[in-house]
N, C-alpha and C positions, 0 to 999 in steps of 0.2 A: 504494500500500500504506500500511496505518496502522495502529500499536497504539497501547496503553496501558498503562503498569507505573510501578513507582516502583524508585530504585536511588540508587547510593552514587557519587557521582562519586571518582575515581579519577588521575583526570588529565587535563591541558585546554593548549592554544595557541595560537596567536592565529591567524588566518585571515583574509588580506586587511588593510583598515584598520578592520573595526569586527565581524568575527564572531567565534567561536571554536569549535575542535574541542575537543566534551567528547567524555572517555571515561568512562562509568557504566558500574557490576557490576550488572546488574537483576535483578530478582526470579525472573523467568520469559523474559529470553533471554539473559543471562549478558553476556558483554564487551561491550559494540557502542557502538560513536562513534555522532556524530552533528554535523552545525553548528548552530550555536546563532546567528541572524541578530539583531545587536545583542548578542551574548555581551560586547562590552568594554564597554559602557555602563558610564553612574553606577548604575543601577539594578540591571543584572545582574551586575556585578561582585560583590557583597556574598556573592551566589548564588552564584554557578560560580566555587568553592574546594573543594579537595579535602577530603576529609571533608564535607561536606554530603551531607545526604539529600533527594533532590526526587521531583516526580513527573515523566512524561515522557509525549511525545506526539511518537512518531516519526513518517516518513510519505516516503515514497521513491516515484518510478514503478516501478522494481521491486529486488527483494530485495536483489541485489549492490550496490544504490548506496550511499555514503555517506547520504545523506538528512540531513535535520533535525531537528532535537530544538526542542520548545517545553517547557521546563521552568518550575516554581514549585514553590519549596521547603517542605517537611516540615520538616527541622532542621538548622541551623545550626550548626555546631559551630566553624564558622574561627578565633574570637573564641580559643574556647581553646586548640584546637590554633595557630594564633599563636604563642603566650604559652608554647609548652611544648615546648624541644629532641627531650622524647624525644617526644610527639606529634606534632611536624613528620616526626622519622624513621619514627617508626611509621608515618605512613599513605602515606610514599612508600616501605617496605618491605610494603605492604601491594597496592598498587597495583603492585611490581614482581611479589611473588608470584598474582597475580591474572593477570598476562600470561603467566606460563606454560599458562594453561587458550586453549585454542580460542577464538577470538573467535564470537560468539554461539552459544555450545554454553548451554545453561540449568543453571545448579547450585546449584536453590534455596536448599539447607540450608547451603551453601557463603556464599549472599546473608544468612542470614541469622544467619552467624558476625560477617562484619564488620560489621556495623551493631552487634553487641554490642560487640563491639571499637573499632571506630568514637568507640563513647561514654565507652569508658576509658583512648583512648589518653594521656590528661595524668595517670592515677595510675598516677604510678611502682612502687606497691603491685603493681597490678592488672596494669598492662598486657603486662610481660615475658612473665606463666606464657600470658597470653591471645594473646599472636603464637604462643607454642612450638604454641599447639594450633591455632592458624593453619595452621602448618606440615605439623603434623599433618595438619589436612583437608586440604591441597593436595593432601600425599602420595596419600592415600585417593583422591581427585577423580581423581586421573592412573594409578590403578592401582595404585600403591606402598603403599599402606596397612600398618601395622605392624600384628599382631595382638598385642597382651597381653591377653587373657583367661585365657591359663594359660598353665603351664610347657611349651615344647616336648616337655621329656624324659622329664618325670613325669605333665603333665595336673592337678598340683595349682595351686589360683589366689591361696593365699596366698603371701604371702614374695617375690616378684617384685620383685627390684632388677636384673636385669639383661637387656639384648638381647641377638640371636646376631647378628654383622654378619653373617650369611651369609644368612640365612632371615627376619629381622627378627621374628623371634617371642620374647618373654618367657621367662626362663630366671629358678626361683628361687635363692634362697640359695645350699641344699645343692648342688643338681642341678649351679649353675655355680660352686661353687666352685674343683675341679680348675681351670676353665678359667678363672679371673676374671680376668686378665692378657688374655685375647684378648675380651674379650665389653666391652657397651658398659653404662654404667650408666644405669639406669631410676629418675630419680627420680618419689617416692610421686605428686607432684602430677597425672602422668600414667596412675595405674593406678587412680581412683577413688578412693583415700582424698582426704578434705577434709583441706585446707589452703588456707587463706584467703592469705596471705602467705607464694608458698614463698620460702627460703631463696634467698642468692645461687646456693649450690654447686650448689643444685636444678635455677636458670633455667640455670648453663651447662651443666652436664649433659643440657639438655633440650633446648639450644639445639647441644650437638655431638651428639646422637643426630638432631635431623632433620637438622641438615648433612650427616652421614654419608649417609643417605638419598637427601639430595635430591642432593648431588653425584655419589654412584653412579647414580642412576636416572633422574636429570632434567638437572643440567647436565654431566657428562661426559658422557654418549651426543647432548646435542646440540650437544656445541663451545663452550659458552658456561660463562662464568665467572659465580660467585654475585653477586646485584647487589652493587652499593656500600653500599644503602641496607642490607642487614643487619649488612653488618660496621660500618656509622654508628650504626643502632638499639645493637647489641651493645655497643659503647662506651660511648655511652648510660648505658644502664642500669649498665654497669661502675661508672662516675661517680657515678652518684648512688648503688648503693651501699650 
């Protein structure tokens, strides 16, 4: 068996004394490892770091095997993620959230969130509001998807500052204010309005609305605690601030 795609390496270890197991997000078959024969080399090394974007050439006797990967890189990014705490944690909270998807299930639009992501994880600007909506698409990918297009109660689609934990549907103003003590806050960055740089209060806000989520629907029903790597990313960004 043999394809062809391109994808976002993810994560990688050593294999033997001179291969390595990557694991790439591809375009069109989603998770899937692969050996990379001379992965530790001088040569391949620069390549197979996470956050890199390459092309790929799988090829197995049949489908369930690990198989190989012959990869050569699109773009580089190691040099700055290196060089950059919250970059380092962004793309191992990026690659944690990536494992909760099925290994080769395809989920293009999903491939082609991190690779945006991918390029900004070193501005600390950018990158917080851009994992929260990470989050977001995980959600979405596994089923859980929040709706905020309108108000549950009313159907109107202004004024939405708040979720229902119960139904995960947008609630505005008025409709939630009796209940604003139980309901979660929806900052703007997430309902369409631009903001180029949301605020701190925004990113946690944004960042406990999909925790809420994702520990209801995805790590408590399966035994597992939220990786390391977000409560690392989250400090992070606390820091700098």
């Amino acid at each position: 068996m043999e394809w062809r795609d391109e994808g976002l390496i993810i994560g990688l270890r050593r294999h033997g004394e001179s291969a390595a197991i990557v694991e790439l997000m591809t375009r069109d078959h989603g998770r899937h490892m692969g050996m990379v024969r001379g992965g530790r080399s001088q040569r391949m090394q620069p390549v197979l770091q996470p956050g890199n974007s390459v092309s790929c050439v799988w090829r197995a006797r049949i489908e369930e095997q690990l198989g190989t990967f012959v990869v050569e890189p699109l773009e580089t990014r190691a040099a700055s993620i290196m060089g950059s705490a919250l970059a380092l944690q962004g793309v191992n909270l990026m690659g944690a959230l990536l494992r909760l998807l099925p290994e080769r299930d395809p989920h293009p639009a999903l491939y082609e969130t991190v690779q945006i992501i991918a390029s900004h994880l070193d501005d600390a600007r950018s990158a917080p509001a851009l994992m929260v909506r990470l989050e977001m698409a995980v959600l979405v990918e596994l089923g859980f998807g929040l709706d905020l297009s309108e108000c549950a109660a009313t159907g109107v689609k202004d004024d939405l500052i708040y979720v229902s934990p119960k139904s995960g549907r947008a609630v505005s103003r008025d409709a939630g204010e009796p209940w604003k003590d139980r309901l979660l806050a929806l900052p703007a960055f997430l309902t369409g309005s631009y903001e180029e740089h949301p605020s701190r209060a925004d990113i946690e806000a944004g960042f406990a609305l999909t925790g809420f989520f994702l520990e209801r629907d995805v790590f408590g029903p399966r035994g597992i605690e939220p990786p390391a790597a977000r409560r690392a990313f989250m400090a992070e960004v606390a820091r700098l601030s």
